[in-house]
N, C-alpha and C positions, 0 to 999 in steps of 0.2 A: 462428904456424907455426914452431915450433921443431923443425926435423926435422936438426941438428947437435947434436954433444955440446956445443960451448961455449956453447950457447943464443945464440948471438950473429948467428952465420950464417944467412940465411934463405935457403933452395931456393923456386924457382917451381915448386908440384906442383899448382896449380890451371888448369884449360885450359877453352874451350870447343871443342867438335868441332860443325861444321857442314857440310853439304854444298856442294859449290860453286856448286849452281843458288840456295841461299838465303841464299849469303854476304852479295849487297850487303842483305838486309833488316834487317842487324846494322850498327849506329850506334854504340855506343858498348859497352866491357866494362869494369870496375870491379872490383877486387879489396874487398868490404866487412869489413875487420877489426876492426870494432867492436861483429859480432856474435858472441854465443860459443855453440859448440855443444859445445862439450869433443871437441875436437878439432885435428889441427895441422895441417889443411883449414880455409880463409877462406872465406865465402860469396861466390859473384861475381853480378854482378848485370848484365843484361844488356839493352840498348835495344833493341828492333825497331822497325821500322816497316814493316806491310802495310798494305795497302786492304781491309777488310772490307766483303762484302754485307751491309746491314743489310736484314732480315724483318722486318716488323712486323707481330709476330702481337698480337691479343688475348688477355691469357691471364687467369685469374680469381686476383687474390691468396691466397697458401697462410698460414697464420699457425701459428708453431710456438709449441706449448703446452710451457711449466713443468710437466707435470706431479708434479714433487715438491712443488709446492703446496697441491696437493688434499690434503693431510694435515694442512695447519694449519687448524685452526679459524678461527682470525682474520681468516684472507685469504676462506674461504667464507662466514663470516659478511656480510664488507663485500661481496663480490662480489654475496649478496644482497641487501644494502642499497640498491645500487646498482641495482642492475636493477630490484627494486621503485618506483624513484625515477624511472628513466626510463622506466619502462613508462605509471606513471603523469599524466606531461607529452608520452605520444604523441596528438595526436588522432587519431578515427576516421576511416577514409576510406574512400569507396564502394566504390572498386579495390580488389582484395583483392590483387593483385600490391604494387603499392603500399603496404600493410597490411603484410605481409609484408617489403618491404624497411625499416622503420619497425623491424619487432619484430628483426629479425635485428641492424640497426645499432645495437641497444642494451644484443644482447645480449653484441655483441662488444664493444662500448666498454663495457658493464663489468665484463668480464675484461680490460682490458687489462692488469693487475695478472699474471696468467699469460704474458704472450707472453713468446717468448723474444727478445730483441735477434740481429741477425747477429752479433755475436760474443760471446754468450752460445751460441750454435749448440750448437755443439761442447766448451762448458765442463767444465772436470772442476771435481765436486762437491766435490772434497777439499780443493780450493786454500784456503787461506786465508794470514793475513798472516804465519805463522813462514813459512809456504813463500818469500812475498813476500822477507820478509826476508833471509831464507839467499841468494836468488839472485842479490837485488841486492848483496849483500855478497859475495858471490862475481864477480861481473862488476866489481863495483868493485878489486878486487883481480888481475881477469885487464887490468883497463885500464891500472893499474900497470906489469904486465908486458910491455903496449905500448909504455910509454913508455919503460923500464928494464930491461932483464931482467939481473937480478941474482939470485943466488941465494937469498938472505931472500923477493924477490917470487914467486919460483917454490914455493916453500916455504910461503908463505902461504897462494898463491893452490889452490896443490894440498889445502891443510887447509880451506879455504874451500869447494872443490867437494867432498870427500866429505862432509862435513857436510851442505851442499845435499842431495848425493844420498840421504844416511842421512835426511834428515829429509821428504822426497817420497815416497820408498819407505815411508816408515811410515803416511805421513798416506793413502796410497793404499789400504796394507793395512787399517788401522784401516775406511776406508770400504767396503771389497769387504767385511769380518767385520761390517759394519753391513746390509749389503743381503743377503748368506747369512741373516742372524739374520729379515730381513724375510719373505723366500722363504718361509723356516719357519716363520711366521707365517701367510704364504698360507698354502699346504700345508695346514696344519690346517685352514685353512680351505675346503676341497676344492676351491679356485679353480682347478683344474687347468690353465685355459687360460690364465688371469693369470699362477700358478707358471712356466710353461714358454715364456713370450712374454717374461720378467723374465729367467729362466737364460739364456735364448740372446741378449739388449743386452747382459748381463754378460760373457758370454763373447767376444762381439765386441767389447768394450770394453778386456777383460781380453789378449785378440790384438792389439790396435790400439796399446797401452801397454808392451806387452813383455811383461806380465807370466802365469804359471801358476796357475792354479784348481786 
């Protein structure tokens, strides 16, 4: 939070604002400085405690699919392997419900190779290890500045995050001029509903990130 010129001085500009009927469910507030958002804003972090109604409903598990995997051969090959494999150590049963729950449980165990993990959810596809690298090498340099703020660490740390930035921003673009190139692909292929179900995740993807199509 360097919000003075001698970088030395730190202002309290972070608050939380609460009502006063939900004051007391506020326990504890924490100023977390060891996350960085590129900004001279701290993240705070805040305890509540209420009593929640808990409902116990029944609900039927959702399974989110990879679908950028359906493009590799390797992964559909084994996927069929697989299923061929357990299909064939299902025994018959009179119940065709039954039956049923047998074929379905194996078709899902072997795709599990496709599901996505909760925090694969919301992955961006561009990530990889320069991105890795740059960020943590730039947080290792804002942690410096934690500790010392001197002006070589300010200096550092400021060449350390446009570099981050420059090299996110590329790997982002390089990926959106990879799925354009796809679309166009569909297209040709007069997939019209594929084409135009593709444009419109890119463009909410593309709104979600900051970025202009």
């Amino acid at each position: 939070m360097w919000t003075s010129p001698d970088h030395q001085t730190i202002n309290q500009i972070d608050h939380v604002m609460v009502s006063k009927e939900k004051m007391r469910l506020i326990h504890d507030v924490r100023s977390k400085r060891g996350y960085n958002c590129d900004s001279d804003h701290f993240f705070i972090q805040i305890n509540i405690k209420q009593k929640l109604i808990i409902v116990k409903n029944r609900q039927i598990q959702k399974y989110k699919w990879d679908r950028q995997l359906l493009n590799q051969k390797e992964k559909i090959n084994k996927y069929e392997e697989n299923l061929h494999s357990m299909l064939h150590e299902i025994e018959e049963e009179t119940d065709i419900n039954q039956d049923w729950q047998n074929v379905k449980h194996a078709i899902l165990e072997a795709a599990t190779e496709f599901k996505l993990s909760k925090d694969a959810k919301n992955a961006n596809h561009w990530w990889d290890n320069e991105c890795k690298r740059a960020i943590q090498e730039k947080n290792e340099a804002r942690g410096k500045c934690l500790i010392r703020k001197t002006k070589t660490h300010l200096d550092i740390y400021h060449q350390k995050r446009t570099k981050a930035n420059r090299i996110c921003r590329r790997k982002k673009k390089e990926w959106i001029e990879r799925k354009i190139k796809e679309f166009n692909k569909t297209n040709m292929k007069s997939d019209t509903r594929k084409f135009y179900k593709d444009v419109r995740n890119l463009s909410i993807y593309c709104n979600a990130i900051g970025m202009q199509g």
